[in-house]
C-alpha angles and dihedrals in degrees: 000000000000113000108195100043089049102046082041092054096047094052083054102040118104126176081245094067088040089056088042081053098055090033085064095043100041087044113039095074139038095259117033128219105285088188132079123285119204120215108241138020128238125261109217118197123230088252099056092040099060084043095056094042090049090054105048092052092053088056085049093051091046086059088056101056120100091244100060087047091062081042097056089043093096104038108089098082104242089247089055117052116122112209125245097032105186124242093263139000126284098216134009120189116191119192128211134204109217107223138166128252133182091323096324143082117257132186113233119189118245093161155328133210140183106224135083130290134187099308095144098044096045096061086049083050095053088044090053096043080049089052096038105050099023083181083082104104112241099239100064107099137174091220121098126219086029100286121178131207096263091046091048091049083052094059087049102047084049098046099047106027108021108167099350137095114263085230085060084051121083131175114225136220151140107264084331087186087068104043127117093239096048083122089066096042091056098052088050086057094050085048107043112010097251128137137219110244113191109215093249101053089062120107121200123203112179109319094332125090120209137183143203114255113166095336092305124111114231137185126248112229088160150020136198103218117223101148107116099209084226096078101032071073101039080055109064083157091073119105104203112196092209133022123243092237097053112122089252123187092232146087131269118213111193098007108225093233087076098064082063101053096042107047137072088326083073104057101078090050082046104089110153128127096274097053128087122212121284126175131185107268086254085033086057099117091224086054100049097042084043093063093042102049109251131108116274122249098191108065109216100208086075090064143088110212114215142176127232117241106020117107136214094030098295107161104008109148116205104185097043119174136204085252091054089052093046088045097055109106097215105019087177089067081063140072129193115207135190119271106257108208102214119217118241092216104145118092110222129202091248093054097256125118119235122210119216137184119204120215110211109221124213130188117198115185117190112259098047124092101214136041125241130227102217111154143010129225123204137206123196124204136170093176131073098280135016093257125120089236094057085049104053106150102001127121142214078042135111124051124356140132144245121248121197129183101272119182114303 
């Protein structure tokens, strides 16, 4: 990364301006951040930022060919498929492992999804860090294509609400009061006007959706959507007034189908040179040769095994064996992919390295052709995964974000 703005940053750095940092962020909005902050961002380097935008839109143009779209067919579970899917995702996220390679940093693909991230929170992150180490130069931004904040808003706008009202906009979740992200949910409505639902306060009448705002009952056009299908099932106590799959007179944004197609079940159509192998779970070589007899050429001890549709690392399994994989009742529902080794490659105050990984965030509004790459998310790890539980105790982990020289 860069080595003057960061050695620059830690000489400067006090647990003051750190505390400064997480008072802007737990009090600018109604609901503060109830994950982890780390204490600093990261600096990226020209060079590593046009490697990392070039790449990701690589993934992203992978995801656009004829023959990823026969791959995706079968990937929205029957049970599943919501009706009236658009013509293209809304939003695509794709994550990157930072590793080292030779004597230089290099992305590696863990995962994409289309569906949305923290695109409201994250602006509110960049104003705060801005707040909190003026020392930052101004010019260095988190955007791409030197986007600005209103432009950002704009993509947004015309991303989420389009042509309607905010107050016929609502974003969706399950109990979104007690997520994990409200932070971020909160920021979307002081930005755009739009207000967390949760599914059961809906009310259905025919084919449209309405919901309660001050007393008054107002109908649904669109919804942003924010409902992972994984703990709608994990959350038979739920009483939905409407399915999923019911022929609604809304939007979608983004369609829920989406989240299928672009997800895990990519990964094994997904070869570049910043991608590392990954097999169907019965695709996996040393299952197949297994069965049939012969060695086996694939060691699975250099692989994670992971299931499809679950989210924030819920039943990733990092020490899989040739029994788990036998024992899994539907192995084409899993994928095993190779082990990624992340850099430390972030000094830290207290004379550690922290790892990190950066998630690229597109927006893609209807009636563009093309999406638009317009922010970044971090995530910051000294432990064996990114996961809090693998980081208890430690510090200049958790969330952050990557700044890059913009234009001055």
């Amino acid at each position: 990364m860069d080595p003057k703005l960061r050695a620059a940053f830690n000489i400067d750095f006090t647990s003051g301006k750190y505390d400064a940092l997480l008072r802007c962020i737990n009090e600018t909005e109604k609901w503060p951040a109830d994950f982890r902050i780390s204490e600093t961002p990261i600096f990226l380097t020209r060079e590593f930022t046009n490697d990392v935008v070039r790449t990701a839109d690589e993934i992203v143009d992978l995801t656009r060919t004829p023959q990823f779209a026969k791959h995706a067919a079968s990937a929205v579970p029957k049970a599943l498929e919501v009706p009236n899917e658009s013509r293209h995702p809304n939003f695509f996220v794709v994550d990157f492992a930072i590793c080292a390679e030779d004597d230089r940093l290099v992305p590696r693909l863990i995962e994409l999804q289309a569906f949305p991230s923290l695109f409201g929170f994250q602006l509110l992150l960049l104003g705060c860090i801005r707040k909190a180490y003026p020392a930052i130069p101004r010019n260095w931004t988190s955007s791409f294509g030197g986007i600005k904040d209103e432009a950002y808003l704009d993509l947004l706008r015309r991303t989420i609400l389009a042509e309607s009202d905010p107050e016929n906009v609502v974003l969706l979740e399950v109990e979104p009061e007690k997520q994990k992200t409200r932070v971020d949910f909160a920021a979307t409505q002081t930005l755009l006007g739009v207000r967390p639902v949760c599914v059961t306060k809906i009310k259905k009448r025919g084919r449209q959706l309405f919901y309660d705002r001050d007393g008054h009952e107002v109908r649904i056009e669109r919804i942003y959507n924010r409902v992972i299908f994984d703990e709608l099932i994990r959350r038979p106590d739920l009483n939905l007034p409407f399915r999923f799959q019911d022929d609604l007179d809304v939007k979608w944004v983004g369609h829920p189908n989406w989240y299928f197609r672009i997800s895990k079940h990519s990964l094994p159509f997904l070869k570049t040179e910043h991608t590392c192998p990954a097999f169907f779970a019965d695709d996996f070589p040393a299952f197949a040769e297994a069965t049939a007899g012969r060695p086996a050429a694939e060691k699975i001890d250099n692989y994670v095994l992971k299931p499809l549709y679950s989210f924030a690392g819920h039943g990733v399994d990092m020490e899989p064996t040739h029994e788990k994989i036998a024992a899994l009742q539907n192995p084409h529902e899993w994928i095993l992919q190779r082990k990624i080794d992340y850099a430390p490659f972030v000094p830290t105050v207290d004379g550690q390295k922290s790892k990190a990984e950066i998630r690229m965030m597109f927006v893609w509004p209807e009636t563009d052709s093309d999406p638009t790459l317009v922010n970044n998310l971090v995530r910051m790890s000294q432990g064996k995964m990114m996961g809090v539980d693998f980081n208890i105790d430690k510090t200049w982990v958790g969330a952050s974000i990557a700044l890059h020289a913009g234009d001055s």
